[in-house]
Backbone and ligand atoms as CSV (ligand in chain L), in Angstrom:
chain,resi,resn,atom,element,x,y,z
A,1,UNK,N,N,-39.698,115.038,-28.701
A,1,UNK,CA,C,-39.905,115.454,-27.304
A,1,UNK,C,C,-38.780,114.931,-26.416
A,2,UNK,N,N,-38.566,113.515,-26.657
A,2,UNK,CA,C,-37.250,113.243,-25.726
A,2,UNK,C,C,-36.096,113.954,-25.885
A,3,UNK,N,N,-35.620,114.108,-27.532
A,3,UNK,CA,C,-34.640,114.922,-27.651
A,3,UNK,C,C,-34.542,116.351,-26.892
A,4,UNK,N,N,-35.754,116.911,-26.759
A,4,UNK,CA,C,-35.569,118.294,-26.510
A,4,UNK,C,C,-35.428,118.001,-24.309
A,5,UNK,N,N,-35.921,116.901,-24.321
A,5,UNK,CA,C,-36.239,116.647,-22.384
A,5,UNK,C,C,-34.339,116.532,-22.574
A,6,UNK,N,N,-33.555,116.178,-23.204
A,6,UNK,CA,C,-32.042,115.409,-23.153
A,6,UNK,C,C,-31.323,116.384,-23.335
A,7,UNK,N,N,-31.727,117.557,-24.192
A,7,UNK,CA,C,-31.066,118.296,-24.576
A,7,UNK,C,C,-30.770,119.282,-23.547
A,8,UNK,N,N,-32.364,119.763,-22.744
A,8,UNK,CA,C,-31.878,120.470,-21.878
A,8,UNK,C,C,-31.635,119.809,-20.876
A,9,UNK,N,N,-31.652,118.600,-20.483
A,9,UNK,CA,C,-30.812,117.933,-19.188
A,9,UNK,C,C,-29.302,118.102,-19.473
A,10,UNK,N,N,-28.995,117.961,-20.330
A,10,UNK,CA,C,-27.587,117.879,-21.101
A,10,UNK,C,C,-26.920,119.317,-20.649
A,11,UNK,N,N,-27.948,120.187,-21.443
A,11,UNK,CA,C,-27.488,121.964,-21.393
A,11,UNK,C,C,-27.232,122.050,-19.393
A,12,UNK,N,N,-28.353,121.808,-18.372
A,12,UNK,CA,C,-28.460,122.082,-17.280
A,12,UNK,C,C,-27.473,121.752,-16.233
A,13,UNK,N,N,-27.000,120.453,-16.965
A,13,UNK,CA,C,-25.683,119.592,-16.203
A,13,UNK,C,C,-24.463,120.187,-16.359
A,14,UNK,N,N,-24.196,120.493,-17.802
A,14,UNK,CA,C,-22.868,121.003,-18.428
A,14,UNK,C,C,-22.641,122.358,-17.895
A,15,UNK,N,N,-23.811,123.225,-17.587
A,15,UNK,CA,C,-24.012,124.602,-16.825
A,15,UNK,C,C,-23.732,124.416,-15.131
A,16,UNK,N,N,-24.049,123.806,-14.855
A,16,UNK,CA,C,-24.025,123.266,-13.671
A,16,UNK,C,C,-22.183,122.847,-12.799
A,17,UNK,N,N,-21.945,121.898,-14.022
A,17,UNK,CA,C,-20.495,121.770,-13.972
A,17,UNK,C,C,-19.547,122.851,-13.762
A,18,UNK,N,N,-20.167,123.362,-15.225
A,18,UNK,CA,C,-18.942,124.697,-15.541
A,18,UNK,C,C,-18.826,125.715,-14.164
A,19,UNK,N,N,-20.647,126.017,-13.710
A,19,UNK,CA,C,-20.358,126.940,-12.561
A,19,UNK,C,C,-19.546,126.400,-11.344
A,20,UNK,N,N,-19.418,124.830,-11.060
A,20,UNK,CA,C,-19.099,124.433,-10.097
A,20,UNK,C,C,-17.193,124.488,-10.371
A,21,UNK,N,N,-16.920,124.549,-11.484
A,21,UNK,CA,C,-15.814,124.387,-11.664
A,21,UNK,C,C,-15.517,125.933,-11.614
A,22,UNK,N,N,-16.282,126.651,-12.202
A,22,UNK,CA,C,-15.690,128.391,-12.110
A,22,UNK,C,C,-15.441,128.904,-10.203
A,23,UNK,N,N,-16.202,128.203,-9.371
A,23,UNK,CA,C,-15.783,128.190,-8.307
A,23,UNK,C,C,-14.912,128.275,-7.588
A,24,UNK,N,N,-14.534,126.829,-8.074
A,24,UNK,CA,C,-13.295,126.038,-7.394
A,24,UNK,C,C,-12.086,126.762,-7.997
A,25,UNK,N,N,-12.084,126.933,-9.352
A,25,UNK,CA,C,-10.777,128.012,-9.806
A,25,UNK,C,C,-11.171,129.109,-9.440
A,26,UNK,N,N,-12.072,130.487,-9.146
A,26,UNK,CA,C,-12.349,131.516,-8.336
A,26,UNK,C,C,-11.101,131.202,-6.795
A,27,UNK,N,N,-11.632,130.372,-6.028
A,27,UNK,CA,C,-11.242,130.091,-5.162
A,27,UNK,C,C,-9.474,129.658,-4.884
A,28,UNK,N,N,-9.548,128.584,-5.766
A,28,UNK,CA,C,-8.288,128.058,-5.680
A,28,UNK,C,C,-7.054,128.643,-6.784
A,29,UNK,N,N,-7.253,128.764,-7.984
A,29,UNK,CA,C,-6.342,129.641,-8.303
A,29,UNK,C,C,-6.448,130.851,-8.567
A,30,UNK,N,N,-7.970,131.711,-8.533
A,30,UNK,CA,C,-7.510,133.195,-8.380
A,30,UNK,C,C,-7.719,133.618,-6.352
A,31,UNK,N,N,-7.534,132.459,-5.812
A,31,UNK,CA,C,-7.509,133.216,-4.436
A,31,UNK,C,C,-8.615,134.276,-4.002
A,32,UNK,N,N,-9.794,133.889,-4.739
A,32,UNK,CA,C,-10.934,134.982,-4.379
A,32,UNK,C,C,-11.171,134.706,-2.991
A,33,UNK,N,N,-11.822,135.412,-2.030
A,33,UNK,CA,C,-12.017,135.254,-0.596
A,33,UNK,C,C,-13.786,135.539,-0.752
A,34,UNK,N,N,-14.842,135.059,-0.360
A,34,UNK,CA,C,-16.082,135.022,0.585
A,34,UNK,C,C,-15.857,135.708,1.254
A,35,UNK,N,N,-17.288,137.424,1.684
A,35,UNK,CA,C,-17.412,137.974,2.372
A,35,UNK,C,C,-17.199,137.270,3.279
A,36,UNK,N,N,-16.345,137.578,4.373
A,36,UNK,CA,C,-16.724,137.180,5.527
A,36,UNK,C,C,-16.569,137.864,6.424
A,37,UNK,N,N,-15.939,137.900,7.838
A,37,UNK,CA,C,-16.066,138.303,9.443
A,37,UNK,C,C,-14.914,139.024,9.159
A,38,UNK,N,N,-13.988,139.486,10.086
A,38,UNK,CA,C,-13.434,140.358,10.219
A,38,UNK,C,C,-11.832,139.503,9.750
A,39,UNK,N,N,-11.091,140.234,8.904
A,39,UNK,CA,C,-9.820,139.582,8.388
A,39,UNK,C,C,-9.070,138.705,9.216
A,40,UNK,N,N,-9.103,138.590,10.923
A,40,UNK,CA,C,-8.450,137.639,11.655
A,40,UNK,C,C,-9.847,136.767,12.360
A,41,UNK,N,N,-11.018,136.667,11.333
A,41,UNK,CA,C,-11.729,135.681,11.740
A,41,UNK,C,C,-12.486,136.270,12.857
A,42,UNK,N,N,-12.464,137.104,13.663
A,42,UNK,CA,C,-12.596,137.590,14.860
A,42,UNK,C,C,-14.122,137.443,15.136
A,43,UNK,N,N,-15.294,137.720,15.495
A,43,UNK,CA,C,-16.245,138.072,15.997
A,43,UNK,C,C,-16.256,140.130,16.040
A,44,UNK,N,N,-17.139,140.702,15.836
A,44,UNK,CA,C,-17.511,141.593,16.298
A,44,UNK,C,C,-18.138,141.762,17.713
A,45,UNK,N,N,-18.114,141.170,18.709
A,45,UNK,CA,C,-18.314,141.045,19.678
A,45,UNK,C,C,-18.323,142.389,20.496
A,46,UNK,N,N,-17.021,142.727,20.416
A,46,UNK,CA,C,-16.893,144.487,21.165
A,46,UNK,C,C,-16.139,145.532,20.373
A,47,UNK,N,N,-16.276,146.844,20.021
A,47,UNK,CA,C,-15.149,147.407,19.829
A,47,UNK,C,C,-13.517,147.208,19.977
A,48,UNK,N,N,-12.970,147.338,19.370
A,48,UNK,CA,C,-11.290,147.449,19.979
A,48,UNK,C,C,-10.163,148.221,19.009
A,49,UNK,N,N,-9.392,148.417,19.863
A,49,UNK,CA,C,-8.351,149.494,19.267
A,49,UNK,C,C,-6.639,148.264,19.370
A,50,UNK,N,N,-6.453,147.752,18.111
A,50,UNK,CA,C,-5.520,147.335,18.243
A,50,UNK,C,C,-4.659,148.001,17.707
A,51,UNK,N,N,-3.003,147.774,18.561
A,51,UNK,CA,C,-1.979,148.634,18.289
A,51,UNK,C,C,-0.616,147.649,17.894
A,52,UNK,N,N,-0.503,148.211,16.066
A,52,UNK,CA,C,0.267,146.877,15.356
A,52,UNK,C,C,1.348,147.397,16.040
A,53,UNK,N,N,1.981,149.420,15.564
A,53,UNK,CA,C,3.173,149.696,15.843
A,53,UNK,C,C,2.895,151.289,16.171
A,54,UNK,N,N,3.951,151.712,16.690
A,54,UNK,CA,C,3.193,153.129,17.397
A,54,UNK,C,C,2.787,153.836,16.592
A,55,UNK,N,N,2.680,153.899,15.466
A,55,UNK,CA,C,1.785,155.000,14.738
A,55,UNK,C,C,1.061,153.847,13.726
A,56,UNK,N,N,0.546,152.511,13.858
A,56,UNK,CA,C,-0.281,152.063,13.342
A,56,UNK,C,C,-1.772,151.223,13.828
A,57,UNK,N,N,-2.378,151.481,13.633
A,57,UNK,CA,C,-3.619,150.936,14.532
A,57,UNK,C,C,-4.677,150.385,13.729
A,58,UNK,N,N,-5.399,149.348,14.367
A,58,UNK,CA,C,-6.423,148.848,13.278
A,58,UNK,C,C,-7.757,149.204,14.843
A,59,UNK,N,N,-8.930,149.540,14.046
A,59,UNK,CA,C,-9.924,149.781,14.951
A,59,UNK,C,C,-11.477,149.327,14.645
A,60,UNK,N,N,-11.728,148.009,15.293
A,60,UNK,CA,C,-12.698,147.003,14.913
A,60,UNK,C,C,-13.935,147.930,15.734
A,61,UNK,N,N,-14.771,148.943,15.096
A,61,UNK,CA,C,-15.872,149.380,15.701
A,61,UNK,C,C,-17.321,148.797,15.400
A,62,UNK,N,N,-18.349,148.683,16.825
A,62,UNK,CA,C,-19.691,148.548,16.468
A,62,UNK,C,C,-20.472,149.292,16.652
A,63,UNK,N,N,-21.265,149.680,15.503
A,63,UNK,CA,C,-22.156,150.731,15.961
A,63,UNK,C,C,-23.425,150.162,16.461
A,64,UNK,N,N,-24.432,150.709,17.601
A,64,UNK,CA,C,-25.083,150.088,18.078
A,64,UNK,C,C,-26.130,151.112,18.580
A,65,UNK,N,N,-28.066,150.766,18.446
A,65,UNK,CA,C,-28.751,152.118,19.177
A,65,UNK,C,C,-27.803,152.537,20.571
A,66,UNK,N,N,-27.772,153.721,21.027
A,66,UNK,CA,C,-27.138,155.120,20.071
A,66,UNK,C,C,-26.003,155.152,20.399
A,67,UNK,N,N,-24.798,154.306,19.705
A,67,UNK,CA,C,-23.596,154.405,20.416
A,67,UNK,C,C,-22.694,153.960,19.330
A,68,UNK,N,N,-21.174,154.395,19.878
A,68,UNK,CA,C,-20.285,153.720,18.829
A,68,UNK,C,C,-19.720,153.106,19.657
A,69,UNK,N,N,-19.166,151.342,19.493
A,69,UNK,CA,C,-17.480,151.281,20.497
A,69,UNK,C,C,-16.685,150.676,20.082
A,70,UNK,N,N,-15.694,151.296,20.005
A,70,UNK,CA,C,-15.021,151.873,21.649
A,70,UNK,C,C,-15.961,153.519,21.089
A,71,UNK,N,N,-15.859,153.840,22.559
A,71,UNK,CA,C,-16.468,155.621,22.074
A,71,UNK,C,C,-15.733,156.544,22.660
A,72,UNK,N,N,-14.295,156.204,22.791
A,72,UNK,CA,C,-12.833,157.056,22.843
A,72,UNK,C,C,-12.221,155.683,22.542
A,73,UNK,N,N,-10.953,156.921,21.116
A,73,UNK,CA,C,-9.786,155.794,21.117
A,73,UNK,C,C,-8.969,157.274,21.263
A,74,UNK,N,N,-8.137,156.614,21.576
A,74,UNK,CA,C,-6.719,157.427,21.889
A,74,UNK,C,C,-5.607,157.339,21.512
A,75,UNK,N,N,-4.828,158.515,20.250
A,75,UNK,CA,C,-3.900,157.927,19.393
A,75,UNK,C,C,-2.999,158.780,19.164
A,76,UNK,N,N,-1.520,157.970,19.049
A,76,UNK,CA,C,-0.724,159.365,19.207
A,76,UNK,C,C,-0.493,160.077,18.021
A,77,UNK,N,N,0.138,161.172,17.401
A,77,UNK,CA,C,-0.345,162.443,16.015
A,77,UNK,C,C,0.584,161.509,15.180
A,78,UNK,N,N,0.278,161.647,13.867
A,78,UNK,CA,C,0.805,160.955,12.747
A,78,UNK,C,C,0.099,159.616,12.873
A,79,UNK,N,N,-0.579,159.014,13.557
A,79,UNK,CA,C,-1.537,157.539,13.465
A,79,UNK,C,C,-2.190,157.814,11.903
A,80,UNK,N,N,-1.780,156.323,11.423
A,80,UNK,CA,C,-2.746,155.659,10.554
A,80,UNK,C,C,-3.352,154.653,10.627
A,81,UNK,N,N,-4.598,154.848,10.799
A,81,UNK,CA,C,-5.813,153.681,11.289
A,81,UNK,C,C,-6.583,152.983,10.310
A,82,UNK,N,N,-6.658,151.780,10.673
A,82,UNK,CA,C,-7.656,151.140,9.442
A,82,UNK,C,C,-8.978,151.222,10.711
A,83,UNK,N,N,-10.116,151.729,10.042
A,83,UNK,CA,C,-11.164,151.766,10.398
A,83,UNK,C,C,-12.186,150.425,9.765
A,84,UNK,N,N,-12.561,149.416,10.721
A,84,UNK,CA,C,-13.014,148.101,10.378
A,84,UNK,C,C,-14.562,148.682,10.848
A,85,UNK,N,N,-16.018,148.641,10.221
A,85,UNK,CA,C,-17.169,149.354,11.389
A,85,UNK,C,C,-18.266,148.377,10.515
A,86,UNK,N,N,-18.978,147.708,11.761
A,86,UNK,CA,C,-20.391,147.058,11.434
A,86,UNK,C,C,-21.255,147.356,12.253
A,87,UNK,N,N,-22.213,146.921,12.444
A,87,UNK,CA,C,-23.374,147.440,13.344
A,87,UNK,C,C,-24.127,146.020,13.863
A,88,UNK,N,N,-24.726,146.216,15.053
A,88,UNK,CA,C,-25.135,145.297,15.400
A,88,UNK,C,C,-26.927,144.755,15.410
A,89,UNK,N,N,-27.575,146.481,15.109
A,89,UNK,CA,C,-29.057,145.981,14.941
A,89,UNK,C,C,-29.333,147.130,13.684
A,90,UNK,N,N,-29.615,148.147,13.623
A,90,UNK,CA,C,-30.154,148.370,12.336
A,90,UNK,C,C,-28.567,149.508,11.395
A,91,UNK,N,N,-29.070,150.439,10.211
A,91,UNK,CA,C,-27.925,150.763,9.540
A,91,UNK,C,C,-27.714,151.760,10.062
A,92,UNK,N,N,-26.591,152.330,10.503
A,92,UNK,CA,C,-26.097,153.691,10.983
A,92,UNK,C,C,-24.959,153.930,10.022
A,93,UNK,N,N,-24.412,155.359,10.380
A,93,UNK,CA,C,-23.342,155.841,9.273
A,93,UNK,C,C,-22.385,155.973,10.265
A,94,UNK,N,N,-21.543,156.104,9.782
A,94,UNK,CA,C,-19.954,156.700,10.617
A,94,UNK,C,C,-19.108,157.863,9.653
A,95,UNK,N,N,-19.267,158.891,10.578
A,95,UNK,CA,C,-18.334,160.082,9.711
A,95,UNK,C,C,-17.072,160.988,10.627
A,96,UNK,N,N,-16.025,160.802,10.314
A,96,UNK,CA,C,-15.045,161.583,11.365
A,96,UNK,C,C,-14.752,162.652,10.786
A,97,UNK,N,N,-15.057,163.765,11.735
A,97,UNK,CA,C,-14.823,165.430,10.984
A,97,UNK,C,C,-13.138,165.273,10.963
A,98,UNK,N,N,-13.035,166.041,9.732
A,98,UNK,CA,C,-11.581,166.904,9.280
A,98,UNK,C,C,-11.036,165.286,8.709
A,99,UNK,N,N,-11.590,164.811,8.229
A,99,UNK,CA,C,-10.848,163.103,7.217
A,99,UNK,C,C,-12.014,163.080,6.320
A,100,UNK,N,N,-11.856,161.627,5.813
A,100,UNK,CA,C,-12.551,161.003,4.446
A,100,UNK,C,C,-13.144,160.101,4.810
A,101,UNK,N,N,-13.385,160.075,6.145
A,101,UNK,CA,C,-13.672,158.886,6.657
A,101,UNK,C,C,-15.515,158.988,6.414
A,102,UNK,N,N,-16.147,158.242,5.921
A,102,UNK,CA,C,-17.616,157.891,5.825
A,102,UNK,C,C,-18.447,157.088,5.083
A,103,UNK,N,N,-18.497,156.233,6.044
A,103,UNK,CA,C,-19.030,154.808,5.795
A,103,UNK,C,C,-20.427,154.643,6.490
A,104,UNK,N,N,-20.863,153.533,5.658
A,104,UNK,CA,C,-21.739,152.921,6.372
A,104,UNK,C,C,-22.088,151.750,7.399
A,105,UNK,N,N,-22.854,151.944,8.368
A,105,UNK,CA,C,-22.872,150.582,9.225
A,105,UNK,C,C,-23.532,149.611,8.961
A,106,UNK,N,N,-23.441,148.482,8.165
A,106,UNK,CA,C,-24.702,147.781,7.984
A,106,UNK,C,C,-24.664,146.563,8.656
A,107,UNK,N,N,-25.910,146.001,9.655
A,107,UNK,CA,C,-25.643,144.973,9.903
A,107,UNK,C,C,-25.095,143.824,8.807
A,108,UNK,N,N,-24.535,142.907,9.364
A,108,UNK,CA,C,-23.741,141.563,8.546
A,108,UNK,C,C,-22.824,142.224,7.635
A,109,UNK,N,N,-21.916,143.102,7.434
A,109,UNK,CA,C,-21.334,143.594,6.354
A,109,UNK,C,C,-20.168,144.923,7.492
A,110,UNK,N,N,-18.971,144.757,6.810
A,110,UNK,CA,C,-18.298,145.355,7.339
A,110,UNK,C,C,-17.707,146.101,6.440
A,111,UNK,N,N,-17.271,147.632,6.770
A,111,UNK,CA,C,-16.908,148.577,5.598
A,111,UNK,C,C,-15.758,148.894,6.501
A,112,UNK,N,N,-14.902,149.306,5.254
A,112,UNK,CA,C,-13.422,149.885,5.624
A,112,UNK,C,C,-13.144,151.124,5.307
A,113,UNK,N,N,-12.034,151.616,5.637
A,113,UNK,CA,C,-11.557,152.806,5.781
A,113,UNK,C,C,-10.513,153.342,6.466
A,114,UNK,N,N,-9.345,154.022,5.509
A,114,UNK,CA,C,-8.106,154.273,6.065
A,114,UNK,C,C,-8.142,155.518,6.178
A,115,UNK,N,N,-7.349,155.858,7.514
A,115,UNK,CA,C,-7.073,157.463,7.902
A,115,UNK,C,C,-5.908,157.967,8.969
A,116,UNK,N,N,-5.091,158.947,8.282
A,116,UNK,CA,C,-4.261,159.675,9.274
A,116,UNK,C,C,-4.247,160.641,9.772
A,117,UNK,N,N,-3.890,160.552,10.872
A,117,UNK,CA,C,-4.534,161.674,11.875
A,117,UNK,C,C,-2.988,162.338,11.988
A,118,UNK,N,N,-2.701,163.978,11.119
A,118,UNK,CA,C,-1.635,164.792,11.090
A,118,UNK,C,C,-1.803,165.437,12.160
A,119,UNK,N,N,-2.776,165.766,12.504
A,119,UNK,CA,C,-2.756,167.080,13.634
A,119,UNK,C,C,-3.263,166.827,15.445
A,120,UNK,N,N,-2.748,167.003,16.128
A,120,UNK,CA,C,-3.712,166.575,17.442
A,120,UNK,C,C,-4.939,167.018,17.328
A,121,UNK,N,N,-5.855,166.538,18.233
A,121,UNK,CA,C,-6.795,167.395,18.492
A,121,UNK,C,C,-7.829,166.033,19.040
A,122,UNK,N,N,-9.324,166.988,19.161
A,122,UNK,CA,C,-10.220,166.127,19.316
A,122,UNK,C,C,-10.725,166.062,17.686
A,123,UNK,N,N,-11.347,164.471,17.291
A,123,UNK,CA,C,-11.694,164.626,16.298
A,123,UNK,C,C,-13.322,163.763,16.492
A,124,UNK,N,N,-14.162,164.559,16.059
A,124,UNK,CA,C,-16.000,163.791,16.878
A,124,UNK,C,C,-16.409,163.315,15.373
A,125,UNK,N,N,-16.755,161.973,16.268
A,125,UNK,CA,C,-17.251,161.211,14.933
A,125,UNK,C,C,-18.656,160.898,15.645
A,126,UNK,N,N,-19.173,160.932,14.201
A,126,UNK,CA,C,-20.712,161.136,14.174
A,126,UNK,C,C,-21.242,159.994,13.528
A,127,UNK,N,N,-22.700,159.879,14.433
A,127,UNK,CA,C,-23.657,158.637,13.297
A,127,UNK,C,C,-24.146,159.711,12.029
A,128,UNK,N,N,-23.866,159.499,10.742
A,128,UNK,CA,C,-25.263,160.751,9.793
A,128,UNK,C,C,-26.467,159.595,9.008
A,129,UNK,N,N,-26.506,158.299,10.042
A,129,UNK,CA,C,-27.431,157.932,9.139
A,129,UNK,C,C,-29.218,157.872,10.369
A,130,UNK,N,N,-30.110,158.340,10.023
A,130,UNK,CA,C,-31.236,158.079,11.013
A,130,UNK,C,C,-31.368,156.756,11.661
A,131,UNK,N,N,-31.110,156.970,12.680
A,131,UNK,CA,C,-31.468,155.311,13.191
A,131,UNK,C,C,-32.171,155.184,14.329
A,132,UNK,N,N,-32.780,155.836,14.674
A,132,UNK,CA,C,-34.035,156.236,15.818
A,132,UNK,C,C,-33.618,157.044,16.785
A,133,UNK,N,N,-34.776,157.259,18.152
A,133,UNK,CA,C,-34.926,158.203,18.208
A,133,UNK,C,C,-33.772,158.900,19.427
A,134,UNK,N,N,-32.706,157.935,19.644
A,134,UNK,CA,C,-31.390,159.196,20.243
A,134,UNK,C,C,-30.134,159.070,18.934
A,135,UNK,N,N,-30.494,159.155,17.801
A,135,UNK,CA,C,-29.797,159.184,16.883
A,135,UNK,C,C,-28.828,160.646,16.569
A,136,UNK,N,N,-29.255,161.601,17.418
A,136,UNK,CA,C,-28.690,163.085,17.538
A,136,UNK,C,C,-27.650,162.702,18.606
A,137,UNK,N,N,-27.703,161.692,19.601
A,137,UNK,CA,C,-26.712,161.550,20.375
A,137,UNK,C,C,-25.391,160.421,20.420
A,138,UNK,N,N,-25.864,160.135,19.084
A,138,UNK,CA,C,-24.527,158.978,18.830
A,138,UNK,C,C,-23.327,159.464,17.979
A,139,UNK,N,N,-22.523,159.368,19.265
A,139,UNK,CA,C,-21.124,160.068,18.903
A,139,UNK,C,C,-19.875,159.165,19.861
A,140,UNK,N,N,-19.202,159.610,19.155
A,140,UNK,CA,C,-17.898,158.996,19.660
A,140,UNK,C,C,-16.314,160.017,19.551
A,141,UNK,N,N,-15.435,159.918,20.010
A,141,UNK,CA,C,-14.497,160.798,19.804
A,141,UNK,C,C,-13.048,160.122,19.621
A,142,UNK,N,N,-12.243,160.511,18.825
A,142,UNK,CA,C,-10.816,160.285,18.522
A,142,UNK,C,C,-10.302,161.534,19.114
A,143,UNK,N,N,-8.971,160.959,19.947
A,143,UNK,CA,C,-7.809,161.944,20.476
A,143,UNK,C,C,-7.056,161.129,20.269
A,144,UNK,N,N,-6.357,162.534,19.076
A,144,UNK,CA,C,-5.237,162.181,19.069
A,144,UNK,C,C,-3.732,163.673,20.179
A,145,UNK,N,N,-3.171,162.876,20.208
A,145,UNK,CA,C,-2.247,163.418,21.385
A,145,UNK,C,C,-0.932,163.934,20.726
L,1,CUA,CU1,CU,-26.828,155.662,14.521
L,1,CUA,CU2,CU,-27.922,157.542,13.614
């Protein structure tokens, strides 16, 4: 009986180790990263449209009952945008007509998505996931110029 109480203390520790050590090399020499917040640490706090270089843009959106923001960005033709989108109370979708763009909003979790905008125009992006009851009116729009 002791042997077998030692054996698996033995097994539980050595398991224990190994995971703590698969960690620390995860971390430290394969450079794995923890979900986390937004790549410059940021808060989701508000929408924003940052502008690296004139045809590059990164765009930190929140979706929120029944809204997207920002809910106009404005971009000039040939833009390629990284689309950063979380939500702030339950799951909504995000879909921009005439791209590939369609993701989901989930609270605590942020989804990505790259897109270039070749042509002017208006481009209406839509919630397609149900999220109560003005969920027909959550929209937002890209112009590009
Ligand atoms: Cu948000 Cu439907």
């Amino acid at each position: 009986m002791i042997q077998t109480e030692k054996f698996v203390f033995i097994t539980s520790l050595s398991l224990m180790s190994l995971f703590f050590v698969a960690i620390l090399g995860a971390g430290q020499i394969m450079k794995t990263e923890l979900p986390g917040c937004l790549p410059d640490g940021k808060l989701f706090d508000e929408g924003q449209v940052i502008d690296l270089d004139p045809h590059t843009y990164q765009v930190y959106c929140v979706a929120k009952m029944w809204a997207f923001d920002p809910a106009v960005i404005e971009i000039p033709r040939g833009s390629e945008v990284d689309f950063y989108l979380t939500s702030v109370d339950v799951v909504h979708g995000l879909y921009i007509e005439n791209t590939n763009v369609n993701l989901m909003a989930i609270p605590g979790n942020i989804a990505f998505a790259k897109a270039r905008f070749k042509e002017p125009g208006v481009y209406r992006v839509m919630c397609h996931e149900y999220c109560g009851t003005n969920h027909q009116y959550m929209q937002a729009n890209i112009i590009v110029k």
